[in-house]
Structure formats: C-alpha cells, structure tokens
C-alpha positions as CSV (number, residue, x, y, z in Angstrom):
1,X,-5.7,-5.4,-7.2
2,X,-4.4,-2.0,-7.1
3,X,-7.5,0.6,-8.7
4,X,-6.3,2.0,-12.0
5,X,-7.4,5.4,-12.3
6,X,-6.7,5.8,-15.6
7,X,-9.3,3.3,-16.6
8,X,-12.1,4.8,-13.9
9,X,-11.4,8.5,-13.8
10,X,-14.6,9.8,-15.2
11,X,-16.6,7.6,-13.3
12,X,-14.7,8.6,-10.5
13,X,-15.4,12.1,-11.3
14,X,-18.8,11.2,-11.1
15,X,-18.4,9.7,-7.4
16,X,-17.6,13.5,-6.1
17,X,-21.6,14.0,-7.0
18,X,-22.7,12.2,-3.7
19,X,-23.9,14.4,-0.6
20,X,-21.4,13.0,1.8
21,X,-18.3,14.6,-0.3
22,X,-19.6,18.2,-0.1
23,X,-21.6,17.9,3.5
24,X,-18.8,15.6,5.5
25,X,-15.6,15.3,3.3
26,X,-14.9,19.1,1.5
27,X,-16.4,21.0,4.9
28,X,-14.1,19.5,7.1
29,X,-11.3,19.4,5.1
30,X,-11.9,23.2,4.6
31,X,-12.9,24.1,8.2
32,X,-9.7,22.2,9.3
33,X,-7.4,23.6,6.8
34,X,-8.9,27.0,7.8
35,X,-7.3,30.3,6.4
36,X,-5.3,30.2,2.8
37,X,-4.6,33.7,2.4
38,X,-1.3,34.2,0.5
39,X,-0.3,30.8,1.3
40,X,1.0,28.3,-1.2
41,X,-0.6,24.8,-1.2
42,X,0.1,21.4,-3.3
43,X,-2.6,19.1,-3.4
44,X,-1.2,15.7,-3.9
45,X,-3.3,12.3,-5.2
46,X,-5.5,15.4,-6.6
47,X,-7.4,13.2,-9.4
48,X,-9.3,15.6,-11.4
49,X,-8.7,18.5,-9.6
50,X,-11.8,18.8,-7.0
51,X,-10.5,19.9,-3.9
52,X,-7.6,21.7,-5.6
53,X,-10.0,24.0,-7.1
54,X,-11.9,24.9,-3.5
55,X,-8.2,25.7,-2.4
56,X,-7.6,28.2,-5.1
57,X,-10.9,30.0,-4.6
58,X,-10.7,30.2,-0.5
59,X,-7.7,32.5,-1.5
60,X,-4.5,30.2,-1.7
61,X,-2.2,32.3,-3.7
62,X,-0.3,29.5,-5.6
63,X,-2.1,25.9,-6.2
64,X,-0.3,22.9,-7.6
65,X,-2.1,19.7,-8.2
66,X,-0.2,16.5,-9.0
67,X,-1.1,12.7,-9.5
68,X,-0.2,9.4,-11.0
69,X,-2.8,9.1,-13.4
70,X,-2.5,11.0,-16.7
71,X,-5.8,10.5,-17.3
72,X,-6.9,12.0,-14.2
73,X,-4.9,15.1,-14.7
74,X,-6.4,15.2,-18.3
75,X,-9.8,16.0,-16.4
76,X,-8.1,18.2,-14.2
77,X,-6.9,20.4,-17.2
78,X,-9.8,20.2,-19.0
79,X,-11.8,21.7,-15.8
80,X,-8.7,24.3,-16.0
81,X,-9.1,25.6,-19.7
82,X,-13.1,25.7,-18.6
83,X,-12.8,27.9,-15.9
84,X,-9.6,28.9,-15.5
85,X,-8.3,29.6,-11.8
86,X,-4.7,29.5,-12.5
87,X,-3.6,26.1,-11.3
88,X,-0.7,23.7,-12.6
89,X,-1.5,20.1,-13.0
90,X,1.5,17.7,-13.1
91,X,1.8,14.0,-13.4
92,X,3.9,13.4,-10.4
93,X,4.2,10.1,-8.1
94,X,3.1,11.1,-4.6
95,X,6.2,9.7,-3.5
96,X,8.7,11.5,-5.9
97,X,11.4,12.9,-3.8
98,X,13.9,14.0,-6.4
99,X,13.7,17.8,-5.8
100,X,12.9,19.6,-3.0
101,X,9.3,21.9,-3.1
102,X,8.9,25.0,-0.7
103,X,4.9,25.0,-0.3
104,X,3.2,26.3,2.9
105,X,0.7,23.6,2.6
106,X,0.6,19.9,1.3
107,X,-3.1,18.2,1.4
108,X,-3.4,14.8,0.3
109,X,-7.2,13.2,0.1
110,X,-7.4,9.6,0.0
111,X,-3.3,9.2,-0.7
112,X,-1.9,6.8,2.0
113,X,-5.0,4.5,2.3
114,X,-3.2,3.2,-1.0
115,X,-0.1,2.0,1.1
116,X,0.3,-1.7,0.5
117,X,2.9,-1.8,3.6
118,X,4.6,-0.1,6.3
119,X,7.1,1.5,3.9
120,X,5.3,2.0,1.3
121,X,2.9,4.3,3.7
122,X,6.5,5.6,4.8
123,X,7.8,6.5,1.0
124,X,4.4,8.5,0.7
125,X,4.7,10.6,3.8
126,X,8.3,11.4,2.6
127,X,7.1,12.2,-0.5
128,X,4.5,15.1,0.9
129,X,7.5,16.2,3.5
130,X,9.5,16.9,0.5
131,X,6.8,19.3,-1.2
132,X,6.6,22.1,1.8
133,X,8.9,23.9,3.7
134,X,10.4,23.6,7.5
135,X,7.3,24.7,9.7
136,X,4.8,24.1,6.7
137,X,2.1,22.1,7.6
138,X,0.3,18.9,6.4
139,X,-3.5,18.2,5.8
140,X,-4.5,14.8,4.6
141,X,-7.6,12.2,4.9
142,X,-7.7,8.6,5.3
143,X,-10.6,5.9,5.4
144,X,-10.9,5.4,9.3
145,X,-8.7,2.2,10.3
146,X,-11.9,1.9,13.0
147,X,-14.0,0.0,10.6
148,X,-12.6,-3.1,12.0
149,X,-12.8,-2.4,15.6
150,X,-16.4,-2.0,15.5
151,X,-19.0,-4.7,16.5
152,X,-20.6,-5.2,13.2
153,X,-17.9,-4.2,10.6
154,X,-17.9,-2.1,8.2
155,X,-21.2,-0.7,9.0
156,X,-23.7,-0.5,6.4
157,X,-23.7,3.1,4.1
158,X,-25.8,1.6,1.5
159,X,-27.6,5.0,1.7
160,X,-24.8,6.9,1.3
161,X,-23.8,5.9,-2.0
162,X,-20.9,3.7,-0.8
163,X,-20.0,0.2,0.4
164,X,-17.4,-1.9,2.2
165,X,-16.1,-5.0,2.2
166,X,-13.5,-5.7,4.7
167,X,-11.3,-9.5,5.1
168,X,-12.7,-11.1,8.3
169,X,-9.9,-9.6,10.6
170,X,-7.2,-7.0,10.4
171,X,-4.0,-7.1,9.3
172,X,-1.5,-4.5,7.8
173,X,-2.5,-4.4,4.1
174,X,-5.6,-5.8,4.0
175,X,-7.3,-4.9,1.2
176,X,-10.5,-2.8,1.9
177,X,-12.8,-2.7,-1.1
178,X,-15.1,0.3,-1.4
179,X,-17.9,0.3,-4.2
180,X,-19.0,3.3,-5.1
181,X,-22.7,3.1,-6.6
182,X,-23.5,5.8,-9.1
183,X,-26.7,6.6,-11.3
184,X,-25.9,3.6,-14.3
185,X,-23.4,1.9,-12.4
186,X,-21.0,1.0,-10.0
187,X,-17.0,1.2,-9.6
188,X,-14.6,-0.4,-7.1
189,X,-11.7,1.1,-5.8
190,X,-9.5,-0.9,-3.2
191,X,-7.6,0.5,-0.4
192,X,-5.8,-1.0,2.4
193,X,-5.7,-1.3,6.0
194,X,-3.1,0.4,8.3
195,X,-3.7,1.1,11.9
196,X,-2.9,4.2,13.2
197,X,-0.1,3.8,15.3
198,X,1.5,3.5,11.7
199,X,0.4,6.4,10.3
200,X,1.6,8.4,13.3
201,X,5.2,6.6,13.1
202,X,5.5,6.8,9.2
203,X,4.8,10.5,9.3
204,X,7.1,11.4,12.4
205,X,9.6,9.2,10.6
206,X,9.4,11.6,7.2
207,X,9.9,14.5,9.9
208,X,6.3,16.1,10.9
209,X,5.1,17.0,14.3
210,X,2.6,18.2,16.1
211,X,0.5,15.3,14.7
212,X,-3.2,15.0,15.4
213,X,-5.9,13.2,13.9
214,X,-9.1,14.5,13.7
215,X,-13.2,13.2,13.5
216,X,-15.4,14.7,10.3
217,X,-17.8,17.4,11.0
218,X,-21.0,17.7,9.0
219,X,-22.0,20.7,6.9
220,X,-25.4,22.5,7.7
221,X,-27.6,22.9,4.6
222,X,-30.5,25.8,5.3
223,X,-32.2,24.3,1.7
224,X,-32.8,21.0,3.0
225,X,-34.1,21.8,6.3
226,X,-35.3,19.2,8.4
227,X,-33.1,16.1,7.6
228,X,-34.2,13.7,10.6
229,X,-31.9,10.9,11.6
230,X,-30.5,10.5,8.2
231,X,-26.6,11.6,8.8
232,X,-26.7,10.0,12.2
233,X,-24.9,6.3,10.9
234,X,-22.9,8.4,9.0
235,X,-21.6,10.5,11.9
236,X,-21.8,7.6,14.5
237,X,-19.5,5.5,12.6
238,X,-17.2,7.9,9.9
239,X,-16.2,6.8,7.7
240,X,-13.1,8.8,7.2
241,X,-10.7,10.8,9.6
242,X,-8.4,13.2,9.1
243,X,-4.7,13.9,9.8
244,X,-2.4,17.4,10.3
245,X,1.2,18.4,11.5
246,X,3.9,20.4,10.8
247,X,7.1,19.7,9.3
248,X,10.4,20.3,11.6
C-alpha cells in the first residue's frame, strides 16, 4: 500500500502540530543546513510547504517547492497567497530528470523512505542530483533503518504522537507502517525499509560525495522549563537520521 497524499494531506498537515517536528525534526534540519544567505534551495517531497517556508525566512534567496501530490501543493499555495514569502510550488515527481536545475541546495524530508527497491531509492537520488549544481550540496532525512537492529523493535513513541509497526525481520522494502495519532483521529502512512549501505551506494551512484549521515539534536524550549526524562526515549532511540553531501 503506497500512502496517497492526496487523500490525507490535511490531516497530514495536522501531523506537523506534534512537539517532536519543531523540537527534534525542523531544529536539526536547520542547524545542519546552517547558513542560507543568498543561496538558492529546492525542497523536494515538500507536501504543504512546511519546511519550505523556514528556508525562505532563514534568508534563502530563491525557494522552490515541488511534490507529487496536487493536493498537497494546493495547501502549499494556499499557505502562499496567506502569507506570501515568494515561493513557487510545482507538481513535480521527485524523480523527474527531464531538465537539468542549478540550485545551491536540494532538501528532501521524508523522500527516499518511499523507495520500494534499490532503484527506485536510486531513480530518487538522481532525481535530487539533477535539481543543483556541481559542488551544490544535499540535505535530506530518512526514518532511521536502526529500528530493526534494536532489541525490542520499533521502540514504543506512543507519547510522542507516533507509532510503528515493523514485519518481524528486515528485508529491503519492507513496509514500515507509521500511525500518526492526532486530536479526532489517526492516519497511516507506510514507508519502507532500506539499510544504509544502500542509501550511501544509491546516492554516490547519482554522483554526490562527501556523504555523511547524521543523529537528531533536540531543541531547547526556555517556556517549558524543566521537562524531566521525557525526550530521553526519544533521543535514545531516534527515530529519524539525517543525510548530506555534495554533488561532483
């Protein structure tokens, strides 16, 4: 079952409500996309436009956000016309490859973990090559292929807002199926497994270097104050991971 978006995207939009995407998911993606000034960025798999906003207003000088869905970039334009920040939404397939595109930056949330197979993870990563220029540089995030590896898997994030169900063992596109609990109800979006020897392989293959994959970092907020123990599963066992390079 591949998620349909354009049957889930305001629900979806919804899902961006829960602490983790602000505290642990936009602050490191931020922190490790770092300084934007002047630079020209494509956020692709953008849905309704959430990141791609935060790019525009940490100074990029050009934002383009693209997706499958129609419905998603609907949202996205409707967000546009409501607060204006003078992005371009397209309805593009990630892995579109027809045309060249000379953007600094190409960041992709949540894109490859939809990768049925080795090259269909490889079509994707050719697909966010062909967006940015020689020596432009790659940010993406993926749900961590470490779920399986350890002892009790997936660990429990119930209290998170999120939970999911993993096939007893892993094997390349193994379906992982994440619900998402909101205030009235609930929505399930599948991904699928790849370890990360092929994510490393398919992205050298679409000609990036300098590959590194990174841990989350957690956001400090002052109006909370004391928060206990509470991120600690969380941080222990993330739930994501993040990937960067450059292209040759």
């Amino acid at each position: 079952m591949t998620t349909d978006y354009n049957q889930i995207a305001n629900q979806y939009k919804k899902a961006k409500e829960h602490p983790w995407r602000t505290r642990t998911e936009l602050y490191s993606m931020m922190n490790l996309i770092g300084d934007l000034s002047g630079k020209s960025v494509v956020d692709v798999a953008c849905g309704e436009g959430w990141l791609t906003r935060e790019l525009r207003k940490a100074g990029a000088s050009e934002v383009v956000g693209v997706d499958i869905s129609e419905e998603m970039i609907k949202l996205a334009r409707w967000q546009e016309a409501r607060e204006p920040l003078g992005i371009e939404y397209r309805v593009e397939d990630a892995r579109a490859t027809e045309s060249a595109q000379q953007f600094d930056i190409s960041v992709s949330n949540w894109l490859l973990v939809y990768a049925h197979d080795r090259e269909e993870l490889g079509a994707m990563c050719c697909g966010l090559a062909n967006r940015i220029k020689p020596g432009g540089r790659f940010v993406t995030l993926i749900t961590n292929p470490a779920l399986y590896t350890w002892q009790s898997h997936p660990p429990d994030y119930r209290k998170y807002g999120i939970e999911a169900r993993l096939p007893e063992s892993a094997y390349e596109g193994a379906p992982v199926a994440l619900t998402v609990h909101l205030e009235d109800q609930s929505i399930v979006i599948e991904n699928y497994y790849m370890p990360i020897e092929a994510h490393e392989l398919a992205l050298r293959d679409a000609g990036f270097r300098d590959i590194v994959f990174h841990n989350m970092t957690l956001a400090p907020d002052p109006q909370v104050g004391d928060e206990g123990d509470y991120w600690d599963h969380w941080m222990q066992y993330p739930f994501f991971i993040m990937i960067d390079g450059i292209k040759a």
